[in-house]
N, CA, C and O atoms as a GROMACS GRO file, in nm:
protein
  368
    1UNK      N    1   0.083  -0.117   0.000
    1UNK     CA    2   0.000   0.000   0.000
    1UNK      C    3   0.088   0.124   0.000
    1UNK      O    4   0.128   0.187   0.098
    2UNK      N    5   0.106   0.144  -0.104
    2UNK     CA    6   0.212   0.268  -0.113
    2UNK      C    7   0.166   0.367  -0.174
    2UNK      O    8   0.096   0.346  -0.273
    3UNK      N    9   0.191   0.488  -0.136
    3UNK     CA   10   0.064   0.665  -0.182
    3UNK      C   11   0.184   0.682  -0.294
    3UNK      O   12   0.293   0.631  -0.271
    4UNK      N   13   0.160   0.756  -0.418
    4UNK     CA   14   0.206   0.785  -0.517
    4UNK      C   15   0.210   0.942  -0.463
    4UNK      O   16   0.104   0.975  -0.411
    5UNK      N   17   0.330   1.066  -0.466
    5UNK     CA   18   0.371   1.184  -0.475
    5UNK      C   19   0.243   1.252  -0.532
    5UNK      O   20   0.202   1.261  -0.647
    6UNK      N   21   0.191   1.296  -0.413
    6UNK     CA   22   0.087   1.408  -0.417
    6UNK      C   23  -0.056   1.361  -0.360
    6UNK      O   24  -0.141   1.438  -0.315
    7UNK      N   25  -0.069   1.207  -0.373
    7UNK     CA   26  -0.205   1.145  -0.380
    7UNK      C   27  -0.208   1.174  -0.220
    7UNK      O   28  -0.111   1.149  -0.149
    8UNK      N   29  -0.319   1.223  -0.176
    8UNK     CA   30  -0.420   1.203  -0.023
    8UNK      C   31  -0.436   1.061   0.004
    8UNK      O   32  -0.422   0.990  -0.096
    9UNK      N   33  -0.462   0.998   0.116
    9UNK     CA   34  -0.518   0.871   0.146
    9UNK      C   35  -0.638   0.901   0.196
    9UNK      O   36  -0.669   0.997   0.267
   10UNK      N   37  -0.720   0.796   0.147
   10UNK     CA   38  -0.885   0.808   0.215
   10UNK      C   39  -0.858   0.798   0.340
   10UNK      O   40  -0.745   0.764   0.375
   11UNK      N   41  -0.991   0.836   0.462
   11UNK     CA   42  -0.957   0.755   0.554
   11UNK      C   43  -0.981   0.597   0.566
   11UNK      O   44  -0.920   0.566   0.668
   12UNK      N   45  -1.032   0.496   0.518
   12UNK     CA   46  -0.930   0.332   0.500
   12UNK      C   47  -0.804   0.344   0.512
   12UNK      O   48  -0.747   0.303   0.613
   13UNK      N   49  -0.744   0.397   0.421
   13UNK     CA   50  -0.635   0.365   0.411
   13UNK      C   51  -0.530   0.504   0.522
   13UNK      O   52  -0.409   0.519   0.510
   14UNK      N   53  -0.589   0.555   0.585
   14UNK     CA   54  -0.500   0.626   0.647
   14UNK      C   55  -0.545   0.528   0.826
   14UNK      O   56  -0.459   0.500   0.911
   15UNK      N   57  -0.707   0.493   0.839
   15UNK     CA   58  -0.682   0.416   0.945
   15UNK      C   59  -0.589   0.252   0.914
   15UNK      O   60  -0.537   0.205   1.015
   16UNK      N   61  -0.573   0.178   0.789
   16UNK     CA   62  -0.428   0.089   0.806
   16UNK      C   63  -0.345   0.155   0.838
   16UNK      O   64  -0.292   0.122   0.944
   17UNK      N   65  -0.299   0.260   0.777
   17UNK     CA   66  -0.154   0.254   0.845
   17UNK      C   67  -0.144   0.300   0.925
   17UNK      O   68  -0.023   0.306   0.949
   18UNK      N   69  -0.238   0.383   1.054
   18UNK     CA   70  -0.277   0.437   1.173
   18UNK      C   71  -0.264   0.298   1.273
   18UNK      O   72  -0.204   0.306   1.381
   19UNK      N   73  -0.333   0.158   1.222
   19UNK     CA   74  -0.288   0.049   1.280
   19UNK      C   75  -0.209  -0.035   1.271
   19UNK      O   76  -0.198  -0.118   1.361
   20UNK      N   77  -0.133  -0.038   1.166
   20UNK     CA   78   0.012  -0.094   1.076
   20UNK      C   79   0.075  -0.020   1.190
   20UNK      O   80   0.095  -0.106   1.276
   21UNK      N   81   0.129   0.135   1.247
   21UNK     CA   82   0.226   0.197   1.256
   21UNK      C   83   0.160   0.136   1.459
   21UNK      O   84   0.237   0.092   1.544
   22UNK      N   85   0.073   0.146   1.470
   22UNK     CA   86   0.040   0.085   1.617
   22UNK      C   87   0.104  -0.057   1.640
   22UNK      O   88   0.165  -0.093   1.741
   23UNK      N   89   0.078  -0.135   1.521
   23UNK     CA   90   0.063  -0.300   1.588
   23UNK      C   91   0.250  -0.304   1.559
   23UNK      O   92   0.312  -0.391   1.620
   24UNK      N   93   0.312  -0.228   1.486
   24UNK     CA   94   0.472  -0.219   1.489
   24UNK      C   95   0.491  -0.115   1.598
   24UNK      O   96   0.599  -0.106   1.540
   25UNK      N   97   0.494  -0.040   1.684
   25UNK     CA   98   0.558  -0.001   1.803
   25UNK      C   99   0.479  -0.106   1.895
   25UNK      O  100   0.555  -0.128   1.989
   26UNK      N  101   0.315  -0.209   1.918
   26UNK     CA  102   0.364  -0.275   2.021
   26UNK      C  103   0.386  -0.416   1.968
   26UNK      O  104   0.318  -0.501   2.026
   27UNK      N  105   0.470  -0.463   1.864
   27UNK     CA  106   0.588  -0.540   1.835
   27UNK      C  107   0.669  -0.508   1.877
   27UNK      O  108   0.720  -0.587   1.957
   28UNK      N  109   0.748  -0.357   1.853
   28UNK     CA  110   0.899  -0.388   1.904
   28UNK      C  111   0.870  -0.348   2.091
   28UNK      O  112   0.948  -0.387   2.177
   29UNK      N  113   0.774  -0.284   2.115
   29UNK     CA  114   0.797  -0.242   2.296
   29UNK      C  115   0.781  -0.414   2.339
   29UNK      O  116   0.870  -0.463   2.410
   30UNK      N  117   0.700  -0.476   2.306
   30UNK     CA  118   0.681  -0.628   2.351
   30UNK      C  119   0.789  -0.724   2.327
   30UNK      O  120   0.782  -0.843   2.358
   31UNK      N  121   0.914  -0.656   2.258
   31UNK     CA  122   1.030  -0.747   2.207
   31UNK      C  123   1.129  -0.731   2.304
   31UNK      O  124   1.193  -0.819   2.361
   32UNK      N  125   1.139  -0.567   2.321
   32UNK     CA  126   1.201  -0.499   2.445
   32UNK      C  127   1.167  -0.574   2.576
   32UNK      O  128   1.240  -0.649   2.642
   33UNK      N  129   1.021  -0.533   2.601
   33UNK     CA  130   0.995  -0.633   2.718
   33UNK      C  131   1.069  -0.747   2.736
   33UNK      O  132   1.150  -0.757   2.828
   34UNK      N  133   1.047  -0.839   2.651
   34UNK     CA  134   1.084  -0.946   2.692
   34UNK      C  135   1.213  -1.022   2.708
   34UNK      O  136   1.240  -1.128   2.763
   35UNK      N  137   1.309  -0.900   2.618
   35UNK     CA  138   1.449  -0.882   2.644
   35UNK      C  139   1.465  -0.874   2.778
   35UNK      O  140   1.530  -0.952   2.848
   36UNK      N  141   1.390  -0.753   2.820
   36UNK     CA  142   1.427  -0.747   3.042
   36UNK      C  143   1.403  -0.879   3.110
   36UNK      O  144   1.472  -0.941   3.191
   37UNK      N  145   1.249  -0.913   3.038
   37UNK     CA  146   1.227  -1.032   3.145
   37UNK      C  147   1.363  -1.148   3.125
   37UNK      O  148   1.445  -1.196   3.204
   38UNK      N  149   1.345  -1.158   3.021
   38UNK     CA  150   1.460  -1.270   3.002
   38UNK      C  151   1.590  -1.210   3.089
   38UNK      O  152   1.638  -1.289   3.170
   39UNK      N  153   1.633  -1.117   3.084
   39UNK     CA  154   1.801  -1.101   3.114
   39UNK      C  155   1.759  -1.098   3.312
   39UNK      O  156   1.850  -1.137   3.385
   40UNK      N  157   1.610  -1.047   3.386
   40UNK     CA  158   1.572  -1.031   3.503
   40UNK      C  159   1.567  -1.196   3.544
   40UNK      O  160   1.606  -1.225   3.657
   41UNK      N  161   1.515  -1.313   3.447
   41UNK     CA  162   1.542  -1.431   3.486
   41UNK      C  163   1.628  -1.478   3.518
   41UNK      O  164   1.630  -1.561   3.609
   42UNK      N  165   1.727  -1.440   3.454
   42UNK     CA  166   1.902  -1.474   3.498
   42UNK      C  167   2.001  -1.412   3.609
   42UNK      O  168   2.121  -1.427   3.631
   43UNK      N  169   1.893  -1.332   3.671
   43UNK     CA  170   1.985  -1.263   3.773
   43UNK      C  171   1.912  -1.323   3.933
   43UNK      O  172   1.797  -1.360   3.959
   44UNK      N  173   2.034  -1.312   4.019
   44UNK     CA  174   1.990  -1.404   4.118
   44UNK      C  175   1.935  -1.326   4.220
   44UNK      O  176   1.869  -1.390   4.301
   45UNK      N  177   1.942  -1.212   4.237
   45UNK     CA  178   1.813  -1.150   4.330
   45UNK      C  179   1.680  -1.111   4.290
   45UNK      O  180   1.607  -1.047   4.366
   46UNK      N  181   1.634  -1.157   4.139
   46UNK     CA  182   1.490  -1.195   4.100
   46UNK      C  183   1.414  -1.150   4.234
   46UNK      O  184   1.388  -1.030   4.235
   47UNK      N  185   1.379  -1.215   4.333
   47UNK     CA  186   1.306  -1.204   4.378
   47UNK      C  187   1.274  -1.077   4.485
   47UNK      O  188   1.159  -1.050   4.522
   48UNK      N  189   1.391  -1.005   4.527
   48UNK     CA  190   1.403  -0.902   4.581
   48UNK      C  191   1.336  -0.765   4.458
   48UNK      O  192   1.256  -0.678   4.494
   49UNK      N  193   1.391  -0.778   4.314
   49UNK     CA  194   1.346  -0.720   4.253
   49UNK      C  195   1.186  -0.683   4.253
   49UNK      O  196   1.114  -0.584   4.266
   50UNK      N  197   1.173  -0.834   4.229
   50UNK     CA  198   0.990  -0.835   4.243
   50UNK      C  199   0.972  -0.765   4.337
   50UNK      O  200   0.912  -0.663   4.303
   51UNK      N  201   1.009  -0.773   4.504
   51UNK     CA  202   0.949  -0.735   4.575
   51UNK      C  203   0.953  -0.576   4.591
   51UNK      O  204   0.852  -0.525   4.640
   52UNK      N  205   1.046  -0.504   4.558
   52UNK     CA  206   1.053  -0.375   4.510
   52UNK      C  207   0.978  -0.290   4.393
   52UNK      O  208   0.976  -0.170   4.369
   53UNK      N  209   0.917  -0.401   4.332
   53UNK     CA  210   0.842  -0.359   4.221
   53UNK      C  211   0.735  -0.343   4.268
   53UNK      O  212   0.662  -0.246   4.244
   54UNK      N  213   0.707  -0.445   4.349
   54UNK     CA  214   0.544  -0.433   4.396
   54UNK      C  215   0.539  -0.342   4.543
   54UNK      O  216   0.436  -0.344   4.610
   55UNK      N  217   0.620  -0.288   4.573
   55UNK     CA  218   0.647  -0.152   4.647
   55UNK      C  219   0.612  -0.038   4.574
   55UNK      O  220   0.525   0.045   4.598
   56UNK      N  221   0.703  -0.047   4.473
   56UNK     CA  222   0.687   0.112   4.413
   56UNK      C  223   0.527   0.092   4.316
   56UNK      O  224   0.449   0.181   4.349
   57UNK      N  225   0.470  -0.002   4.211
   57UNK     CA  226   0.360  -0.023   4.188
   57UNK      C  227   0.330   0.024   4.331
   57UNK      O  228   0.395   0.125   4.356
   58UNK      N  229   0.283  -0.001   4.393
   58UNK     CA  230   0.199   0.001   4.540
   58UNK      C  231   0.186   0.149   4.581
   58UNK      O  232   0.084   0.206   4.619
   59UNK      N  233   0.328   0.205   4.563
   59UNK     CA  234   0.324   0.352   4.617
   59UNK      C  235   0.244   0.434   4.536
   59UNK      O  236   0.148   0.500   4.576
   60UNK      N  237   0.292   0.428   4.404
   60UNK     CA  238   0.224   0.471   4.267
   60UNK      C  239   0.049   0.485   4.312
   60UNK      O  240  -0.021   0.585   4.327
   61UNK      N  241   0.020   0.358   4.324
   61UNK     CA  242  -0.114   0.357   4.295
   61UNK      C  243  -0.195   0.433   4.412
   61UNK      O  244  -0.305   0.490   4.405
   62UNK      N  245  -0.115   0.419   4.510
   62UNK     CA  246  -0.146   0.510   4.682
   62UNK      C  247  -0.157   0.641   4.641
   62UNK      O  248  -0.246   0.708   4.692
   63UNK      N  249  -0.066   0.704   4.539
   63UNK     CA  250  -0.011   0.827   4.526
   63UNK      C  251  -0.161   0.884   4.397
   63UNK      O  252  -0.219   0.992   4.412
   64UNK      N  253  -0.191   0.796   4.294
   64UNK     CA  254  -0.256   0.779   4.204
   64UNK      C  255  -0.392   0.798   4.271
   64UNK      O  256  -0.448   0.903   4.237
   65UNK      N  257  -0.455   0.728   4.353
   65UNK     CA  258  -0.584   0.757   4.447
   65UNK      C  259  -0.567   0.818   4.521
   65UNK      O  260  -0.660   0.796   4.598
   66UNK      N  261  -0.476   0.930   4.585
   66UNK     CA  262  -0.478   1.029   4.654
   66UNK      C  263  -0.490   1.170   4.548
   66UNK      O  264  -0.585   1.244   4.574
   67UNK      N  265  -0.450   1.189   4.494
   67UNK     CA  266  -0.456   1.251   4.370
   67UNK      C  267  -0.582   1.296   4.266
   67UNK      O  268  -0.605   1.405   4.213
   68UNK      N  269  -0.667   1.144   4.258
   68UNK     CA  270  -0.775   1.191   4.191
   68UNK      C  271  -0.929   1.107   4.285
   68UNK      O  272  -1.047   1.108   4.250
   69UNK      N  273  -0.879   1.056   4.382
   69UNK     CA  274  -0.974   1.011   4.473
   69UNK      C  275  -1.055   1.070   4.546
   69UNK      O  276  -1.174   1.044   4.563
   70UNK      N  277  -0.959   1.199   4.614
   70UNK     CA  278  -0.929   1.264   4.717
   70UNK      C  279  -1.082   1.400   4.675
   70UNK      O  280  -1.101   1.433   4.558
   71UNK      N  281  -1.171   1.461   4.793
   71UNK     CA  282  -1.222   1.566   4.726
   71UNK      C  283  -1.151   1.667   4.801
   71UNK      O  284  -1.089   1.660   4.907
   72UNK      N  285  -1.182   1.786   4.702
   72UNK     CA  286  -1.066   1.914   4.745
   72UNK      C  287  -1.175   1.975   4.859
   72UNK      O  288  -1.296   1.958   4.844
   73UNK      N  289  -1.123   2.045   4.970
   73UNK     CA  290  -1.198   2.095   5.064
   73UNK      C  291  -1.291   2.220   4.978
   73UNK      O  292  -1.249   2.273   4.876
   74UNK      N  293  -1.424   2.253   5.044
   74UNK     CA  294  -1.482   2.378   4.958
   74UNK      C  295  -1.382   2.457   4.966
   74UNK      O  296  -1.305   2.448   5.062
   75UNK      N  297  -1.364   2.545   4.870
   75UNK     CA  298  -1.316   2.682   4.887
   75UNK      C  299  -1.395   2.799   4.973
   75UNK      O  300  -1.330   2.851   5.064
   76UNK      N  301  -1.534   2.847   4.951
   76UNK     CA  302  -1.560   2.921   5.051
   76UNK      C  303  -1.536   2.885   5.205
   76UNK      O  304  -1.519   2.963   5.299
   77UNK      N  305  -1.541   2.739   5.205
   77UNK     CA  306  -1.519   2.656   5.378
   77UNK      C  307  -1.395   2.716   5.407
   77UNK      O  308  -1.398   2.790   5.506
   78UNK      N  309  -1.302   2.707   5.358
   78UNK     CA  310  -1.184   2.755   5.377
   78UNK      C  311  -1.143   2.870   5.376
   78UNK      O  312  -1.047   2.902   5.446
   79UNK      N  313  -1.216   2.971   5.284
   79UNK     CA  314  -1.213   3.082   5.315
   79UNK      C  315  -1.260   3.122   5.454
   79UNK      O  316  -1.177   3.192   5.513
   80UNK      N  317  -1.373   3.095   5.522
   80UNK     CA  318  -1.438   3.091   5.606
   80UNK      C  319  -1.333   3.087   5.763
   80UNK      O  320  -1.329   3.165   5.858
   81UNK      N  321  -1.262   2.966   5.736
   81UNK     CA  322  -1.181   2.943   5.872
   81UNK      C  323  -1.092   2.990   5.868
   81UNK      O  324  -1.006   2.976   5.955
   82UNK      N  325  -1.076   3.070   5.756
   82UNK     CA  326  -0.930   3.170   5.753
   82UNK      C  327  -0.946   3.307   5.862
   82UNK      O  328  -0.886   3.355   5.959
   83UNK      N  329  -1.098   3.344   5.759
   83UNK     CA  330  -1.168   3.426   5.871
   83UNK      C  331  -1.191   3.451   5.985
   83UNK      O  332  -1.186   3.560   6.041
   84UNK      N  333  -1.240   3.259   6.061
   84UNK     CA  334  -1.232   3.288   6.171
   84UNK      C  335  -1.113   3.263   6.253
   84UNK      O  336  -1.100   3.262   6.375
   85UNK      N  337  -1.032   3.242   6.163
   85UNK     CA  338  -0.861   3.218   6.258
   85UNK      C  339  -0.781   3.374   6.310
   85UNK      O  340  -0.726   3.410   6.415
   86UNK      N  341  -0.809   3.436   6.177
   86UNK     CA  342  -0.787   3.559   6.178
   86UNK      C  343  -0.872   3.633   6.303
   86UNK      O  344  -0.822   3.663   6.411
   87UNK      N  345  -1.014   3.657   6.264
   87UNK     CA  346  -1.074   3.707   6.388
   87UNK      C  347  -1.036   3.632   6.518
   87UNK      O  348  -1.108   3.686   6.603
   88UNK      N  349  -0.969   3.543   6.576
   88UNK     CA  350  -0.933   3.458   6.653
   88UNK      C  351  -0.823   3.517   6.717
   88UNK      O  352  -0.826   3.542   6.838
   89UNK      N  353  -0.694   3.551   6.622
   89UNK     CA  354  -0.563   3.564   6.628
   89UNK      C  355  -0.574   3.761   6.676
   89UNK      O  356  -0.486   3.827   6.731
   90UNK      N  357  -0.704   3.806   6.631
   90UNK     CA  358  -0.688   3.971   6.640
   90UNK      C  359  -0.774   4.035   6.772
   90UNK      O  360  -0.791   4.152   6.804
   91UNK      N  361  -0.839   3.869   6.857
   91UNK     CA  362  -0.906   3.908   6.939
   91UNK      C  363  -1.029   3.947   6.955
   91UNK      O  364  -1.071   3.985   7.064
   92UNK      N  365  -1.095   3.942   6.857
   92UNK     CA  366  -1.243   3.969   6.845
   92UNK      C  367  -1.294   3.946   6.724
   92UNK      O  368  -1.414   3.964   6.702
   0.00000   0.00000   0.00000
């Protein structure tokens, strides 16, 4: 499927190679992968690794639901106790 100098592609043919150019980056990231796993099989603290992985995964995801889990306090609420910290701090 090759465009001739000047020719447009329909969209068909611009979604192939939209998925041609997808299913070749996850060919080679999945080749990569499995380069690590393989060379991580051969090393003898494997298992310490793991367990550091599933630490930082772990923190990530702690950090990830604090982030978008979390609701933000009102803003007028907060304005509010500023107010009364202030009137607090000035004595009346």
């Amino acid at each position: 499927m090759t465009r001739e100098a000047g020719r447009r592609a329909g969209p068909g043919e611009q979604a192939v190679l939209l998925a041609a150019g997808l299913a070749d980056v996850a060919v080679s990231t999945l080749g990569s992968a499995l380069g690590a796993v393989r060379s991580l099989a051969r090393r003898s603290d494997t298992a310490e690794l793991v367990a550091e992985a599933e630490q930082d995964l772990t923190a990530r995801g702690r950090l990830v639901l604090d982030r978008y889990a979390t609701v933000p306090p009102a803003h007028l609420e907060v304005l509010a106790q500023h107010v009364l910290a202030r009137r607090a701090g000035d004595g009346g």
